[in-house]
C-alpha positions as CSV (number, residue, x, y, z in Angstrom):
1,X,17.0,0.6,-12.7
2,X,14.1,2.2,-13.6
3,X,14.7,3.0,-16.7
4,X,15.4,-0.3,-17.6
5,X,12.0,-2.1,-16.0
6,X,10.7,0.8,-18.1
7,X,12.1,-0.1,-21.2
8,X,11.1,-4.1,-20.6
9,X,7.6,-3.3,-20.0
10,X,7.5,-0.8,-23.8
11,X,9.3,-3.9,-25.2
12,X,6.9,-6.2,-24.1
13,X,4.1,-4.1,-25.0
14,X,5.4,-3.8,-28.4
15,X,5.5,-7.4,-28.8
16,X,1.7,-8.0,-27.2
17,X,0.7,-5.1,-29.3
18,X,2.1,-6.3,-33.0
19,X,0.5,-9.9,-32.2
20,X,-2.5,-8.9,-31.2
21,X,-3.0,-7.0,-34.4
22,X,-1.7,-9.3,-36.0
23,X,-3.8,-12.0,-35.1
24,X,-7.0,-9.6,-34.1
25,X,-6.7,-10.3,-30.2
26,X,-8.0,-7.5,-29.3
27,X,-7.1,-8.4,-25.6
28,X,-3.3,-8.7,-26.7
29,X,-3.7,-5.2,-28.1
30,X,-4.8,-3.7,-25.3
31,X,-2.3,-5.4,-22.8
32,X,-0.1,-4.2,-25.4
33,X,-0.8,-0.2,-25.0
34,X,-1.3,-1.0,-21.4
35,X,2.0,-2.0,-20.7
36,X,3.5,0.6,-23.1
37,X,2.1,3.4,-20.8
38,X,3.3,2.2,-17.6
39,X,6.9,1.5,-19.1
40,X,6.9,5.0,-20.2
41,X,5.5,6.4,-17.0
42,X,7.9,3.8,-14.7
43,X,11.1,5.0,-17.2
44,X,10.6,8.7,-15.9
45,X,10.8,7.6,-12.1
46,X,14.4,6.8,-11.3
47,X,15.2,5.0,-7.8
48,X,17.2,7.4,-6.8
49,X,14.7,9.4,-4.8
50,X,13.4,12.1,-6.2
51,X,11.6,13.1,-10.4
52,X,13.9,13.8,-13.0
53,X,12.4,16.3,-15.1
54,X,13.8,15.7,-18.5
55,X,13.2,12.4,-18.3
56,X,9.9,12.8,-17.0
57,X,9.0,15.4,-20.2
58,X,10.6,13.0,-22.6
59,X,8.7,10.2,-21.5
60,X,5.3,11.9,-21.2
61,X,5.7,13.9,-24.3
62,X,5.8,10.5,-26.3
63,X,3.1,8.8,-24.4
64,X,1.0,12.4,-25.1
65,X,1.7,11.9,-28.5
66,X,0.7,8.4,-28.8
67,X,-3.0,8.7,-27.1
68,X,-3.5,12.0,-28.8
69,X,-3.1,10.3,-32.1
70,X,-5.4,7.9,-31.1
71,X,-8.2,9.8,-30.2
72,X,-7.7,11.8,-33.4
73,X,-8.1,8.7,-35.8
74,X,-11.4,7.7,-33.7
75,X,-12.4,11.0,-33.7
76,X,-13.3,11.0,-30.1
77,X,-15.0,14.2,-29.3
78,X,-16.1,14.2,-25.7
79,X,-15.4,15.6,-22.6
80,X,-13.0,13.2,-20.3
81,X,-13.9,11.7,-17.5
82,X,-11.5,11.2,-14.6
83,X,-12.7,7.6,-12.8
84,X,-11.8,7.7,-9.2
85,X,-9.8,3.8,-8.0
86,X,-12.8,1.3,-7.4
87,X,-12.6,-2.4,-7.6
88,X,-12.8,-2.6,-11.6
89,X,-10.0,0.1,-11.6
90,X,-7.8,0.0,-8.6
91,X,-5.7,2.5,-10.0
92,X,-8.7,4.6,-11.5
93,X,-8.4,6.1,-15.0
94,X,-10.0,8.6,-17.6
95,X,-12.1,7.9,-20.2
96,X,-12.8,10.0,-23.2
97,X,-15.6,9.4,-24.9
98,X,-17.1,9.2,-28.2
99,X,-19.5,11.8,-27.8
100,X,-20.6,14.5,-25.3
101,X,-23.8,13.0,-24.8
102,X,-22.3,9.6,-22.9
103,X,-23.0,6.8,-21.0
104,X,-21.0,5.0,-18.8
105,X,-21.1,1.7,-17.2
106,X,-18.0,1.5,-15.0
107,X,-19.2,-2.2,-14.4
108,X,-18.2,-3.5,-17.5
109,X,-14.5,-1.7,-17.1
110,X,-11.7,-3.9,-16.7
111,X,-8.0,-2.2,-16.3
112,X,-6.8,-4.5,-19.0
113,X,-9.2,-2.0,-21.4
114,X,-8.3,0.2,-23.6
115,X,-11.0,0.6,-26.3
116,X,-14.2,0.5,-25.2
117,X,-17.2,-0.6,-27.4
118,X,-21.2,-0.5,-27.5
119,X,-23.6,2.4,-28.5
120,X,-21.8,5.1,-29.8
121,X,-22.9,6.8,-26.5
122,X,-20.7,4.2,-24.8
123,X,-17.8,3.9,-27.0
124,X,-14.7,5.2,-26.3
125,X,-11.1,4.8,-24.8
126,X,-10.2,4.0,-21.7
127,X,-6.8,5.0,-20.2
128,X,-5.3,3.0,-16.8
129,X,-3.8,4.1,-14.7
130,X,-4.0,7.5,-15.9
131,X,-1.1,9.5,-17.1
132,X,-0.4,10.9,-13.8
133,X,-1.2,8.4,-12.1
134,X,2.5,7.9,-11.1
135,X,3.5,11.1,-10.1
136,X,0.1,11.9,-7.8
137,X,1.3,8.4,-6.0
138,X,4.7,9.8,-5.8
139,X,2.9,13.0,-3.9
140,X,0.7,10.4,-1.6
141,X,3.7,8.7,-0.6
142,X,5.3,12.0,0.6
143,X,3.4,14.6,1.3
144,X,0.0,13.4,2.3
145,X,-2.8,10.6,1.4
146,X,-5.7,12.5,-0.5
147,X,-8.4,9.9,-0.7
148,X,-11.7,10.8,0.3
149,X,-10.6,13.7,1.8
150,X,-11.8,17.2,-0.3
151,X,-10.9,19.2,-3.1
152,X,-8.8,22.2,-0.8
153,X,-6.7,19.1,0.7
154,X,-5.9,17.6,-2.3
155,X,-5.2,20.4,-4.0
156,X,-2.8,21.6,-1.2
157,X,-0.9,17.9,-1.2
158,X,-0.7,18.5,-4.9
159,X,0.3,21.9,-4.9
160,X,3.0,21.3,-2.4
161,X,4.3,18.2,-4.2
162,X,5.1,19.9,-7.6
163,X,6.6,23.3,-5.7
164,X,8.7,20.6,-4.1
165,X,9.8,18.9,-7.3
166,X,9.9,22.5,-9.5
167,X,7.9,21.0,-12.2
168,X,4.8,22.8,-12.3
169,X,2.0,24.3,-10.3
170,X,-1.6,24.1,-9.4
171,X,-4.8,25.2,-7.9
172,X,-8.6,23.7,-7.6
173,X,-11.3,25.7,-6.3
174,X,-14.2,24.5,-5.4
175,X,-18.2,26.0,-5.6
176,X,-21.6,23.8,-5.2
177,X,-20.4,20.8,-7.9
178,X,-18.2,22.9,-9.9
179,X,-14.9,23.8,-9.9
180,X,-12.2,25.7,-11.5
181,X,-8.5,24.7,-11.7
182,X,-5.3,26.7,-12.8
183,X,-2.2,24.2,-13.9
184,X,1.0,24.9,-15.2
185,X,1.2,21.5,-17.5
186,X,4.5,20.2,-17.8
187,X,4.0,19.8,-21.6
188,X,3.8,23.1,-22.8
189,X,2.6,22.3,-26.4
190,X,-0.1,20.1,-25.4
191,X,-3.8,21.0,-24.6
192,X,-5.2,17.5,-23.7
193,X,-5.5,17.8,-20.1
194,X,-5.8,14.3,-20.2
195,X,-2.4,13.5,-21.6
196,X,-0.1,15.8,-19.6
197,X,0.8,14.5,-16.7
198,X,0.6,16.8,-14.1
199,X,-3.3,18.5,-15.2
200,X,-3.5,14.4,-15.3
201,X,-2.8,14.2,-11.9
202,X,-4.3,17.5,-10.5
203,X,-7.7,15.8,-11.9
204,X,-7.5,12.2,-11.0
205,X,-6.4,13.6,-7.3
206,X,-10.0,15.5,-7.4
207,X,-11.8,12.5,-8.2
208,X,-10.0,10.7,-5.8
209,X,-10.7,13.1,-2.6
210,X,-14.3,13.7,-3.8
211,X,-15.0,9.8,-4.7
212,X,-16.7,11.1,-7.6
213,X,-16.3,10.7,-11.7
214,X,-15.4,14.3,-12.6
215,X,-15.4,15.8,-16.0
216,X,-13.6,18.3,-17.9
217,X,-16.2,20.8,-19.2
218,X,-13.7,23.7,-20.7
219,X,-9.9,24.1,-21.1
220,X,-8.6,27.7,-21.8
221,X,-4.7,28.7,-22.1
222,X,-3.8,32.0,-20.1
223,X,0.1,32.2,-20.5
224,X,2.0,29.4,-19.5
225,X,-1.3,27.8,-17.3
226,X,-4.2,26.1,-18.4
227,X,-7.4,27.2,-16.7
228,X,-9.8,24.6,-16.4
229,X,-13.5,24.5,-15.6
230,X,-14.8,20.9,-14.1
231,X,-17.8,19.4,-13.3
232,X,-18.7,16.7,-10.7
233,X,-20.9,13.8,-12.1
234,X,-21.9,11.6,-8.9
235,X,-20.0,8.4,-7.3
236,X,-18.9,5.2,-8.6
237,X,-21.7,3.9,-7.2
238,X,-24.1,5.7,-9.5
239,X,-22.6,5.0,-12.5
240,X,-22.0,0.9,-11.9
């Protein structure tokens, strides 16, 4: 069943996407990629009660693909920024900017988003729900809610959620406003923390216990984990 409300929701974002190029609706094109993403991420959730892995990998390895490539052709080339859920983005989302030097006004974000326009300081693209969105609700549901509570919690719900499933692993720990993470990603290949959905959800599950924007500052590859180095950038609230 899931797979098919998944594949409905890529159709009909295929559809919104090609007219909205077409006819240079720029809100058509971003309902478009919306949709695609959560068909991809609903596809890999079957109803039958639990993750399947290959379908999960399948799914997110095209979706990874997809945003990667277009962050390569804008030439995107700043840190992302995992959003905690607020009222503009219920779901939260990440945003990766054009530059490192950025400026955000999460007041102007809508969910229906997807490029972001303005100063070059403010441009970039906006993705939500994030890629992991999915799967750090799945853990919520299950094993524990994780909003505003801290970063050990969180990353104890998480890291319990993914032993659970056997599709990865992960750790967060915590000093002053940084804080270092070490995630087995479930796509092996990919680097874009952003884009893989488990460092995806790790991340948007620290900005959601903290209630605070985080940022990626560093990504490293040791083996088969990524070791990440994050920084916390203030509340919603600041940045509105």
């Amino acid at each position: 069943m899931s797979r098919t409300v998944g594949a409905a929701l890529i159709g009909v974002g295929i559809i919104l996407w090609y007219y909205g190029g077409t006819s240079s609706n720029t809100t058509f094109i971003n309902l478009g990629i919306g949709s695609i993403i959560l068909g991809l991420v609903v596809a890999a959730f079957p109803a039958r009660g639990y993750v399947s892995k290959e379908a999960l990998e399948l799914s997110c390895s095209d979706m990874s693909g997809f945003f990667e490539k277009i962050v390569e052709n804008l030439e995107l080339g700043g840190n992302p920024v995992f959003i905690p859920p607020y009222e503009n983005l219920p779901q939260g989302g990440v945003f990766i900017p054009k530059v490192k030097d950025f400026r955000l006004s999460l007041g102007r974000f809508d969910e229906g988003d997807v490029f972001v326009t303005g100063s070059e300081r403010e441009t970039g693209v906006l993705i939500s729900p994030a890629p992991g969105y999915a799967l750090l609700r799945y853990f919520e549901e299950n094993y524990g809610e994780i909003r505003n509570t801290d970063v050990a919690y969180a990353s104890s719900v998480i890291s319990g959620g993914l032993s659970a499933l056997g599709i990865g692993s992960a750790e967060v720990f915590e000093e002053d406003d940084t804080m270092e993470a070490y995630i087995k990603p479930l796509l092996s290949k990919v680097d874009s923390v952003w884009s893989d959905p488990i460092s995806s959800a790790v991340l948007l599950g620290v900005a959601m216990a903290t209630g605070e924007l985080i940022s990626v500052e560093e990504v490293q590859r040791v083996n088969n984990y990524l070791r990440l180095k994050i920084r916390k950038l203030g509340s919603v609230e600041e940045w509105l």
